[in-house]
C-alpha positions, 0 to 999 in steps of 0.5 A, spaced: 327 665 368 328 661 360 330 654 363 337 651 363 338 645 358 345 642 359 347 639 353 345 631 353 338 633 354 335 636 349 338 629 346 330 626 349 327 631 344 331 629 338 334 636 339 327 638 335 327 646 335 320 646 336 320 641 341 324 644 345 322 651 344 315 648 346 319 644 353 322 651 355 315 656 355 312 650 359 318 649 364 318 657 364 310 658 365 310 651 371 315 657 376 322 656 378 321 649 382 319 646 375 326 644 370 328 641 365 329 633 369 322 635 371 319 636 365 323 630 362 319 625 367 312 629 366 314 627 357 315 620 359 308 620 363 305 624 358 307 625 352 302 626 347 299 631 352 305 636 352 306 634 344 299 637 342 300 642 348 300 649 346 304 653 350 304 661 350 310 664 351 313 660 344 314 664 339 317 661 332 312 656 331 304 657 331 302 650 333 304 644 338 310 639 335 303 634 334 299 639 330 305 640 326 306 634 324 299 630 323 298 636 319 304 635 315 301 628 315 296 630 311 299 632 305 302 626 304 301 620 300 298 614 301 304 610 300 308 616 305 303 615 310 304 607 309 312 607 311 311 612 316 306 609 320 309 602 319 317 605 321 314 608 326 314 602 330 321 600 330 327 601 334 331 609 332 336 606 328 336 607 320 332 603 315 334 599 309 330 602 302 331 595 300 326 592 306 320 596 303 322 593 296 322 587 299 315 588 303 312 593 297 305 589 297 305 589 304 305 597 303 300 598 298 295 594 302 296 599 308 297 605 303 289 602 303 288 605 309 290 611 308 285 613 301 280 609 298 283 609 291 288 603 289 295 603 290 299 603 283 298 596 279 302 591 282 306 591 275 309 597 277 316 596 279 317 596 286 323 601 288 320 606 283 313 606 287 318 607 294 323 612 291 317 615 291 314 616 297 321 615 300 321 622 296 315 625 298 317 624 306 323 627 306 319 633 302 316 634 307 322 633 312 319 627 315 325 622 315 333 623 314 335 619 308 343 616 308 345 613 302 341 607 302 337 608 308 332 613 312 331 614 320 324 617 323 325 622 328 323 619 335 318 625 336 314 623 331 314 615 332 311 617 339 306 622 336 304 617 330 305 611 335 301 615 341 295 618 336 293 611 334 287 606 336 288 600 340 285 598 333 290 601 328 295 599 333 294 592 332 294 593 325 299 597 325 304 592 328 301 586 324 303 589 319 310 592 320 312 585 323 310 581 316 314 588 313 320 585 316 319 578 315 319 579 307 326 582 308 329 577 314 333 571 310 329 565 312 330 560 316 334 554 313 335 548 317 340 545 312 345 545 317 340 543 323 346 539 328 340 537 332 341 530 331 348 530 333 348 533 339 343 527 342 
């Protein structure tokens, strides 16, 4: 039987049509025992296997929903695959344009990561070397732009966050804190009240 997804469910996979093509050939081959709550409890107990699972059964995509992705991740630039892995850390909720501007070198440097050529001349100007690689990720359908802000799927921040190193994931995670520190306005005690209270 092809497994029955009430309609806040498949809310877990991001709605993904391969994600979900791919959850209901693995429901459909465990047996009847085995729906979609059992298959939602398994993801959050594994979910970079059954992300790289292929599964007979699914007939529109030829690869798993990771291999899809890491795939498209190669075709990338530098910068593109700097923003994706660093955003991918951070909560489902959009991300100003204006904080990668802020935190451009930061992204150069991690771009580094990703291609030994240097990143642009730090005279290039900030937002158009970021409309640019925001440009090359929504190519490739990588992030979902509104207006003056993007999101990242949540599937693909856990494939990009769980196919990282214990390294890079420290690495990673420096690097998208110092991101958002360029953009977070700075702590001002001006109005510190501290001796008055005593």
């Amino acid at each position: 039987h092809r497994a029955t997804l009430e309609v806040d469910r498949p809310k877990k996979l991001g709605y993904l049509p391969l994600a979900l093509e791919q959850a209901a050939a693995y429901i459909e081959q465990q047996g009847e025992e085995f729906g979609f709550l059992d298959y939602l409890n398994l993801y959050e107990q594994a979910a970079i296997d059954l992300l790289r699972e292929g599964v007979l059964g699914t007939t529109e995509y030829p690869d798993p929903v990771s291999m899809t992705w890491l795939s498209t991740g190669k075709k990338l630039t530098p910068g593109g695959r700097a923003i994706l892995r660093l955003c991918s850390l951070y909560a489902e909720t959009p991300i100003t344009i204006q904080t990668l501007i802020h935190g451009v070198e930061i992204l150069r440097e991690h771009a580094l990561i990703f291609s030994n050529e240097l990143q642009p001349d730090p005279k290039t100007n900030a937002e158009v070397w970021v409309r640019k690689q925001i440009g090359n990720l929504r190519a490739y359908s990588m992030i979902r732009l509104a207006g003056q802000s993007f999101s990242l799927h949540p599937l693909l921040q856990t494939v990009e966050f769980l196919t990282q190193s214990e390294e890079e994931r420290r690495q990673s995670w420096s690097a998208a804190v110092a991101l958002l520190c360029t953009y977070l306005p700075p702590v001002l005690w001006k109005d510190d009240c501290r001796e008055a209270w005593n």
